[in-house]
N, C-alpha and C positions, 0 to 999 in steps of 0.2 A: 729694619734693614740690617742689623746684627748681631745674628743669632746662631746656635747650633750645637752637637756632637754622640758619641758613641750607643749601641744599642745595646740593651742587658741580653743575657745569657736568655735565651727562648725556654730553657727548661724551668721555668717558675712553676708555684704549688700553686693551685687553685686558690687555696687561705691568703696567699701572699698578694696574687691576683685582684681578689675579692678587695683586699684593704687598701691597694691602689684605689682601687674603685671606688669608694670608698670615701680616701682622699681627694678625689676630684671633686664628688658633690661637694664635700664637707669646705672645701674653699669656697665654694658659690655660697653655700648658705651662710658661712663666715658673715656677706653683706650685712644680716641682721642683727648681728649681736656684736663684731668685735670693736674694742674700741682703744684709742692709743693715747698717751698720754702726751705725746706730739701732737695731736691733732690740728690742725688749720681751720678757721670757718671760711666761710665763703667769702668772695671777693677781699682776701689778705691778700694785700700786695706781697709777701713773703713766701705766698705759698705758689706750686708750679701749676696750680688749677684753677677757674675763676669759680668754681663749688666747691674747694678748698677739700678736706682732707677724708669728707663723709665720715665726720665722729670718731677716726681713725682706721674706718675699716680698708680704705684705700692701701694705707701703708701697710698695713698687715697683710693683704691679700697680697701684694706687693711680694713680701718677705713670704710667704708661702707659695710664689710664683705665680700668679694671677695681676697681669698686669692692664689697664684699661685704659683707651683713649680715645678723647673727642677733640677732633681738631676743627680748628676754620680758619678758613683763609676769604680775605673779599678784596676787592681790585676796583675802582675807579679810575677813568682814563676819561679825558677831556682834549677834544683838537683843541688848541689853546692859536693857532696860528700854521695856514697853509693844509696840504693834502689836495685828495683829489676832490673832496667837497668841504669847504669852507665855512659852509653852516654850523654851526658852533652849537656843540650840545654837550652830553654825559652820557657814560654809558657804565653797566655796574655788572660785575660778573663775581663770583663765586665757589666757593667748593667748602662742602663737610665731609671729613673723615672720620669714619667712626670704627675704633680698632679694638683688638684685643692680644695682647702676646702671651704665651702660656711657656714655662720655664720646667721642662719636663723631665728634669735631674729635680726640681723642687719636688716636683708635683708626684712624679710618678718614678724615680727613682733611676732613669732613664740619662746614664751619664753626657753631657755633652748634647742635650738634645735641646729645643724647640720648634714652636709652631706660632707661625701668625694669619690671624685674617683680620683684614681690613675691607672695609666696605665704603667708596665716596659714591657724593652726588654734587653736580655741577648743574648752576642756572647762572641767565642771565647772558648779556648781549656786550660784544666785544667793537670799542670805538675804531677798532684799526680796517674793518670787514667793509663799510662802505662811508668811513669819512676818511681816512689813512689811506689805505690803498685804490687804485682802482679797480673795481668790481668784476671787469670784464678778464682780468688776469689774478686778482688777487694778489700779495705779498708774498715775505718769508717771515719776516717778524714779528709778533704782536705786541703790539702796548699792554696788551692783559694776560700774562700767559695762563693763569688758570683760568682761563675760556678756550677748549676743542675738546675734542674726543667727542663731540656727541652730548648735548647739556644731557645728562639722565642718571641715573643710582648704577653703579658698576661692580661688579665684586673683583677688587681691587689686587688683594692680594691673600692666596692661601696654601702657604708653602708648611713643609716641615723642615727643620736644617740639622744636621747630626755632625759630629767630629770623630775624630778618629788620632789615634796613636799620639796623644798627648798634645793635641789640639794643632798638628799640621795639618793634617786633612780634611778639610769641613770643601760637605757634599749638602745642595742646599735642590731640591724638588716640589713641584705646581704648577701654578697660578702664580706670576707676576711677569715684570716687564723687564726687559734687556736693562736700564736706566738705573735699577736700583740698584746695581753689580760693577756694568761696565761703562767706561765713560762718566764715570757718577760726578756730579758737581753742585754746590748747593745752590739753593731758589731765594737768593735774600732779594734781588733784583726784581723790575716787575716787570721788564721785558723780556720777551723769548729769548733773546740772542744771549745773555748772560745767566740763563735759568735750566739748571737741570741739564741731564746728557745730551748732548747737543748734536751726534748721532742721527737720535729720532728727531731731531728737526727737523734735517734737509735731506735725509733716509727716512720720511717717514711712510712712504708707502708699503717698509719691509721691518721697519724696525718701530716697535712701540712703548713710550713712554709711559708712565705713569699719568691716568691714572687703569689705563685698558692693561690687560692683562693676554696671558693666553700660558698653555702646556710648557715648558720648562723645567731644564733642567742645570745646574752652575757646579763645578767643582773648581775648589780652590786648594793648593799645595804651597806652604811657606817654606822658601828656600832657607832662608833665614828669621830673624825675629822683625827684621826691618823689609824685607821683598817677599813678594809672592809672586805666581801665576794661575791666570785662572780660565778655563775654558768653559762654553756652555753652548747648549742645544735647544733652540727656541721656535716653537711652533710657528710658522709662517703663515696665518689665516686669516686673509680679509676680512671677512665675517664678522671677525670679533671685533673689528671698529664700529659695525652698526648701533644705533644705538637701542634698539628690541633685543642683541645678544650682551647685555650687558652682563649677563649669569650666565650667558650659555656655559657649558663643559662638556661638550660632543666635539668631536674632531670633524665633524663636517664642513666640508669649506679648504680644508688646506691644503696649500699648494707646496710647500718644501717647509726649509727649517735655515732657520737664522744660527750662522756659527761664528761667534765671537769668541779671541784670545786676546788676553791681556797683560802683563804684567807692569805691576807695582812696587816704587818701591815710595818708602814714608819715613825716613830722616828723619833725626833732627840735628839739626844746622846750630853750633852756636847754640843750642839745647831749646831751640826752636821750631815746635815741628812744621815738616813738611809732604807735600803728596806728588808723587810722580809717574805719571800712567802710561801709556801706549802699549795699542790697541791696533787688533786688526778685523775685520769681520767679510763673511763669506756667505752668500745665499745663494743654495742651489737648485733655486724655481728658475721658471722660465722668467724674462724681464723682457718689456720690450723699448726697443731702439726710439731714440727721442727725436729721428731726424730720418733715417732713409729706411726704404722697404726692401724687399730680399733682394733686388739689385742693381740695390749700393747708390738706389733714385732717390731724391726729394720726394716722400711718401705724400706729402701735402700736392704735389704737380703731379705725381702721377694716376693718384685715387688708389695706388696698390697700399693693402695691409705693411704695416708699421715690420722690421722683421725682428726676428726672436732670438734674443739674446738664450743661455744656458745657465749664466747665473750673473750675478751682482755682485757688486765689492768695495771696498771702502778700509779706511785707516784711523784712526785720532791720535794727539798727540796733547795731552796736559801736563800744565803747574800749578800747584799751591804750596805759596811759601810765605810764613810771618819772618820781618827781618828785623823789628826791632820789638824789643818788651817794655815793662813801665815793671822797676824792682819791687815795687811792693804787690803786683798783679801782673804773671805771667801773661795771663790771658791778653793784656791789654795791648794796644801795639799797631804797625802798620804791618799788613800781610799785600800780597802780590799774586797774582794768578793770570793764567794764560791758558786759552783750548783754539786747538786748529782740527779741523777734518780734510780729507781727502776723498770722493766720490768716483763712482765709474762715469765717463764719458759718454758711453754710449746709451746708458740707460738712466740716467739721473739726470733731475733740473738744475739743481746746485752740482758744480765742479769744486769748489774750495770753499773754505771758509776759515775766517780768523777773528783772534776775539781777546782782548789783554784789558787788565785792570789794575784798579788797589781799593781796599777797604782799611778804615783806621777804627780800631775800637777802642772807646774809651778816652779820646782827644782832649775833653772837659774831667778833670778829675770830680766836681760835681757830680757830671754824667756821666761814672765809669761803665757804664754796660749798654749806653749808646754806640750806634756805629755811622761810617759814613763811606760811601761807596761812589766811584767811579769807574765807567768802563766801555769802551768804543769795540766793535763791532763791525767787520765787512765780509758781507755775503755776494757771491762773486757767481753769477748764473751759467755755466756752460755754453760756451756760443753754438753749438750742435743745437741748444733747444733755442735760440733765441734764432738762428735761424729757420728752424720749423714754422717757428711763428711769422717772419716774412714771405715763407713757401707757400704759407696759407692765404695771406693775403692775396699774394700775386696770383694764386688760382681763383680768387674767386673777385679776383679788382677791385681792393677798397685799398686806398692809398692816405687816405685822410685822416687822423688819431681821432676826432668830432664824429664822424660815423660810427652808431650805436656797432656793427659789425664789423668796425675794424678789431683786432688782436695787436696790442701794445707788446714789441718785444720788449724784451726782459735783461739787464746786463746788471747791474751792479747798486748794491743797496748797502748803504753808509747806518749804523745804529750809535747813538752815545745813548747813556744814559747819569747821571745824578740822585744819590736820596741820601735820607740822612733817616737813621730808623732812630726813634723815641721806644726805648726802654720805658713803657708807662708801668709796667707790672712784672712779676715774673713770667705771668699766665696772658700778658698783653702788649704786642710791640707794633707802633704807627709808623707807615715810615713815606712822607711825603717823596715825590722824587718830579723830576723834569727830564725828559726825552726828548732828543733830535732827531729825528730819519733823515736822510741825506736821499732822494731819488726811491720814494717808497715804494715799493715792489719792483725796484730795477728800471722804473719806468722812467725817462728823463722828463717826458712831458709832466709828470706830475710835481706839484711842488712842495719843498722841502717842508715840514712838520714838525709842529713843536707841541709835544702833548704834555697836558697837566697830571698827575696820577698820586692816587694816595695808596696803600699796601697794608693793609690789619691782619696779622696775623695772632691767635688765641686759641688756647688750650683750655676745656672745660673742666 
């Protein structure tokens, strides 16, 4: 997710051409032969891979811009106490990523230029779905957030990114998700609410996160060495959440285009860095209203169609900031972080959202490259749609939360979470953690949750 710039002069010789060519096999076939005097073997703790260095050909292809990667992530969630079902189990969900970055000023002489494709696949079954939340309304948060989109193989991401005029300009085109760009925040956490762009959380009907994809396109302009702005135009197509279009690439299906602007700036404080974002976004499909019909009724009492909004909209506003270091290891330290959103009223479930923390890495000089995270969480449901939800009731008279066809409204959902990640390897990090939901999916009837979870994250 950072990459890019400039295109050569189109007038090449064919000779010149040819010997690009050339050099592109000549890196793949590199795998067979080259070998470095660095090398790593397999399962060295020291090295960033758990197949360690392939004889050296890894780093070589590397330095000749062929870079390769196999990721996994796996998530364990346990109700440990409370929810809407009590029964006490496991649940285990997962994701492999399997990527490739290609560096095409190395490779192909192409200044300022690359290309990535990324390919994930997600299994496995998430504890928040029917022991966390109630079923008949579903949540906002998940105990496991690498469980949605579809368990299936996805083509992830396949953009090309280029720069221009000494590297302000970077214009980035494909396949990927609003998330890698805009709103971006890192996934060390295992719950949603502190995981990734937080955007296509409670926008996710219009906005998609990793690991789904669709047409895009991002241009970024540095004002400075320290601020940027960055606008983009993003295919807005249902479709590509099914999980049979995991490779589609046909525009069929789409209904408008997601336009997000941003600006960043990234300090450092005290010679400590820091990231600071806000964010606007604009969709111009059709949306429809989450409470009254064309009009201005109770669509639920009246039986008239829902009415049609022109478009959608939304805001964010984030922090990341480290405030103290340890002198002999910059890195080490306590850092601070904060994301809020803002939603449309009239067509979205979530109206607000808020979310602050801290992470210490490195606490135990022992354990310098351990970390340890806390962070609470309140997702704040639109009373427009939690009314809907009693409209429906009272039309169809179920007043009783115990009747399978009652509709539980939805107001307010409290998240903390706790972990402490075990630095086991360079290529392998564990990170136990403990989760509270407060009123799981808004629902007051249901009861507060304390779920157990573990977090492996490994590079092959």
């Amino acid at each position: 997710m950072r990459y890019f710039q400039t295109f050569r002069d189109s007038a090449v010789s064919t000779t010149i051409a040819s010997r690009k060519a050339l050099n592109l096999v000549g890196g793949f076939t590199a795998l067979g032969f080259v070998t470095c005097v660095q090398a790593t073997p397999a399962f060295d703790s020291d090295s960033s891979w758990m197949l360690g260095d392939w004889n050296g050909t890894r780093t070589a292809l590397a330095e000749k811009g062929y870079d390769f990667k196999v990721d996994y992530t796996g998530e364990m969630g346990s109700n440990l106490h409370g929810g809407y079902d009590d029964d006490r189990t496991a649940r285990y969900s997962d994701q492999f990523g399997l990527g490739t970055h290609l560096d095409l000023q190395k490779i192909l002489g192409w200044n300022d230029a690359e290309f990535q494709l990324t390919i994930t696949e997600r299994s496995g079954n998430n504890i928040s779905n029917d022991r966390i939340n109630d079923p008949r309304v579903g949540g906002f948060t998940s105990a496991q957030e690498v469980w949605g989109r579809g368990q299936t193989w996805r083509l992830t991401q396949m953009w090309y990114q280029q720069k221009f005029f000494d590297q302000q300009l970077d214009i980035k085109v494909g396949r990927f998700g609003e998330g890698e760009d805009f709103n971006s925040f890192p996934c060390d956490f295992q719950n949603l609410a502190f995981c990734g762009s937080q955007v296509g959380n409670w926008a996710g009907d219009i906005w998609y996160n990793w690991p789904v994809s669709q047409w895009a396109m991002r241009a970024k302009y540095h004002l400075t060495p320290e601020l940027y702005a960055q606008v983009g135009v993003y295919e807005q197509n249902p479709s590509n959440l099914d999980r049979d279009n995991g490779f589609k690439l046909s525009g069929s299906g789409t209904q408008g285009a997601v336009l997000p602007v941003e600006l960043v700036w990234t300090p450092r404080l005290n010679g400590l860095p820091g990231e600071y974002r806000a964010g606007y976004y604009y969709s111009n499909a059709d949306a429809k209203d989450v409470y009254k019909d064309s009009n201005g009724q109770p669509a639920a009492l009246t039986g008239e169609a829902y009415r049609s909004a022109s478009s959608k909209h939304g805001m964010w506003l984030g922090v990341q900031q480290q405030l103290t270091s340890v002198a002999s290891d910059h890195s080490r330290g306590l850092s601070i972080f904060a994301n809020g959103t803002m939603h449309d009223k009239k067509t979205n479930a979530v109206d607000n959202y808020v979310q602050a923390g801290v992470v210490y890495k490195g606490l135990l000089d022992a354990r310098a490259r351990d970390d340890i995270g806390f962070a609470m969480a309140r997702v704040h449901v639109n009373p427009a749609y939690r009314k809907n939800a009693e409209a429906s009731n009272q039309a169809r008279v179920v007043f009783d939360y115990n009747d399978p066809s009652y509709l539980p409204p939805q107001d307010t959902e409290y998240s903390a979470e706790l972990y402490y990640g075990v630095h086991v390897t360079n290529w392998l990090t564990v990170r136990p953690n403990l989760q509270y939901i407060r009123h799981p999916g808004g629902v007051d009837q249901v009861d507060d949750a304390l779920i157990g979870g573990i977090k492996v994250q490994s590079s092959f």
